[in-house]
C-alpha positions, 0 to 999 in steps of 0.5 A, a space after each residue: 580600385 574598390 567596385 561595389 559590385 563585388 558585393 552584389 556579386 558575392 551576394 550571388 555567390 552564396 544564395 542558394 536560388 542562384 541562376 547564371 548571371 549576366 552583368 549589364 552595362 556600357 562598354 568599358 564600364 568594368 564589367 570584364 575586370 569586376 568578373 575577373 576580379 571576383 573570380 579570385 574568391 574561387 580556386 580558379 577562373 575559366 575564361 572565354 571570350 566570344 568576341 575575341 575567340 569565335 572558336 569558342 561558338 562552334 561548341 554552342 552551335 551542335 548540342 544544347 547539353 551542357 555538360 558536353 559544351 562544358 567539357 569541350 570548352 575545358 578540352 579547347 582552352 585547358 582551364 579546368 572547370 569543376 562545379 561550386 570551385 571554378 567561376 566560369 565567365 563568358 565574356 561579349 555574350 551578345 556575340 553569341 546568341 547560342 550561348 546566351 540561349 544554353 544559359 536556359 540548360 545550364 540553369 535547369 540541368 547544372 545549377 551546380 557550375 556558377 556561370 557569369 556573363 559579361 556583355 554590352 547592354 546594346 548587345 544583348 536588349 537586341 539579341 531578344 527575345 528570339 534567344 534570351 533565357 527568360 526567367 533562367 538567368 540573374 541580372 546585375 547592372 553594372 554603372 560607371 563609378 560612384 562618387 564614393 568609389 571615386 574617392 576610394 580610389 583616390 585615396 580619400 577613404 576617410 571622407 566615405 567613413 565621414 559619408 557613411 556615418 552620417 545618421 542625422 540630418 544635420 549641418 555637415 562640418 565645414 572640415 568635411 563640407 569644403 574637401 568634399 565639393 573641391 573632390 566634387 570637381 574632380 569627380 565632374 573632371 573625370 566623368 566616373 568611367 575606370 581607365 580615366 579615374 585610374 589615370 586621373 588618381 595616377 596622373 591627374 587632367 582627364 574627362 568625358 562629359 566635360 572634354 565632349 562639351 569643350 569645356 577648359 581645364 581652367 574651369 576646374 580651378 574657377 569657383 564653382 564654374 565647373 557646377 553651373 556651367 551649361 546651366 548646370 547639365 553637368 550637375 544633372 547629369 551626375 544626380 541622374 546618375 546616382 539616382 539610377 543606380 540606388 532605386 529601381 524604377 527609372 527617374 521621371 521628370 514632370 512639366 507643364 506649359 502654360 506657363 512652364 514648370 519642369 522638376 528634373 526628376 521624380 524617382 519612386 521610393 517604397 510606395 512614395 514619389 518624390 520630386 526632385 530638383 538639381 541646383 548647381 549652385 547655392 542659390 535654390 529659388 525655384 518656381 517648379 518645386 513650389 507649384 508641383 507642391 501645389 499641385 501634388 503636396 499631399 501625395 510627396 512626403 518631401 520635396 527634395 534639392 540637390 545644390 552646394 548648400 549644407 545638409 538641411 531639411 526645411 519644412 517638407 525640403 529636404 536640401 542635399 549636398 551634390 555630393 552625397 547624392 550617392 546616399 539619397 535613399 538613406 537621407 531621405 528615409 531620415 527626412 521623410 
């Protein structure tokens, strides 16, 4: 499989700024195979894992110099660690506090071993702040797999060429716009977590989101169902995911009662807002979308909807298909 974080973490690789580095994530999102994976771009990869070895903590209990907790853990485990050629990993960092705090010593003493940590996001937001390196460590936030990188791993580069070329905001060609939603689908199938994209691609009829809710296969093969059904949380929940991945601050959402007006999403890009709202199908009439124009018009650049209909900017609507939502913040950049 192809992660893009492997490029966020060869960006860390070579700034001469780097810190030890911590990948955030939920669990089995691949954050141990990525670091491992990396590691192969190093003459060799020391692994420790806390939860696995408790051993291993005995050596962060008695000093705080990193050199020695180094050379103990070379001597206990047999991997050899040299500065700038080993990628060191400390794998369930959050199951060992003291670790995480000797990150502060590693940072200011031996700047010179390239030290990466794997641990649960739970895990560590609850180990602060009475051990946490503020300040002395690099973060990357690890999500579940994109829609591109599904298609990557399904073999279907060619659609993400297609996807990566776009530089216009125009109609999208039906040889493209067609596979693209039916690959949609299988997307919504697996829920975007590795092990059940690698079973998918290898042996197909896997899910999350779709198997928690109950909802049959069957739906995979009936139209459009699988995008509307639960008026369209399916659908929502696959923007939200993208959006979280491409922008910094948090999504919002804004709502009125009185009568009731709710966007999905407001997302902050550069200095501007932009409200966002998620259609399932081809059908776009919205109520909210016009009164929070309305209400706020000259303060968004656009509106933007994600639904089934082509690549389109209507006025100030910027219409984007659900599946180039991965490409929302160079889409809009054009649009705006």
């Amino acid at each position: 499989m192809e992660r893009y974080v492997l490029k966020e973490l060869e960006k860390w690789k070579m700034s001469k700024y780097r810190k030890p580095l911590i990948v955030k994530g939920i669990r089995q999102v691949g954050k141990t195979w990525a670091l491992m994976e990396f590691g192969k771009s190093y003459e060799n990869t020391a692994y420790f894992n806390f939860d696995e070895n408790e051993e291993y903590k005995q050596f962060f209990e008695t000093t705080k110099d990193p050199e020695r907790i180094l050379q103990n853990l070379m001597m206990a485990s047999g991997q050899p660690i040299k500065p700038h050629a080993t990628l060191i990993i400390f794998d369930e960092i959050q199951a060992c506090n003291e670790a995480l705090n000797a990150l502060k010593y590693f940072c200011e003493k031996t700047p010179e071993y390239h030290i990466a940590c794997a641990g649960s996001l739970l895990g560590i937001t609850l180990s602060k702040p009475m051990s946490f390196p503020v300040g002395k460590v690099d973060f990357i936030n690890m999500f579940p797999m994109t829609f591109s990188e599904f298609l990557l791993a399904n073999g279907d580069r060619k659609l993400v060429r297609f996807m990566d070329s776009i530089n216009a905001i125009e109609q999208i060609p039906d040889a493209f716009f067609n596979p693209l939603c039916e690959k949609l689908k299988m997307y919504y199938v697996t829920g975007g977590m590795p092990e059940s994209v690698r079973i998918w691609t290898e042996e197909r009829d896997v899910g999350l989101l779709r198997r928690l809710s109950m909802l049959a296969p069957s739906a995979f093969a009936e139209g459009n169902r699988l995008f509307v059904e639960f008026k369209g949380a399916l659908s929502e929940n696959y923007v939200l995911q993208a959006l979280v991945n491409r922008f910094e601050v948090m999504p919002r959402y804004w709502a009125t009662d009185n009568p009731r007006y709710e966007v999905d999403f407001l997302i902050q890009r550069e200095n501007d807002i932009f409200p966002i709202e998620v259609k399932a199908e081809k059908n776009v009439e919205s109520r909210s979308l016009k009164k929070y124009s309305e209400k706020f018009g000259n303060k968004s650049p656009l509106r933007i909807r994600f639904s089934m209909n082509n690549l389109r900017l209507d006025e100030d609507v910027l219409n984007i298909p659900l599946f180039l939502a991965d490409y929302a913040d160079k889409l809009i950049g054009m649009g705006k």
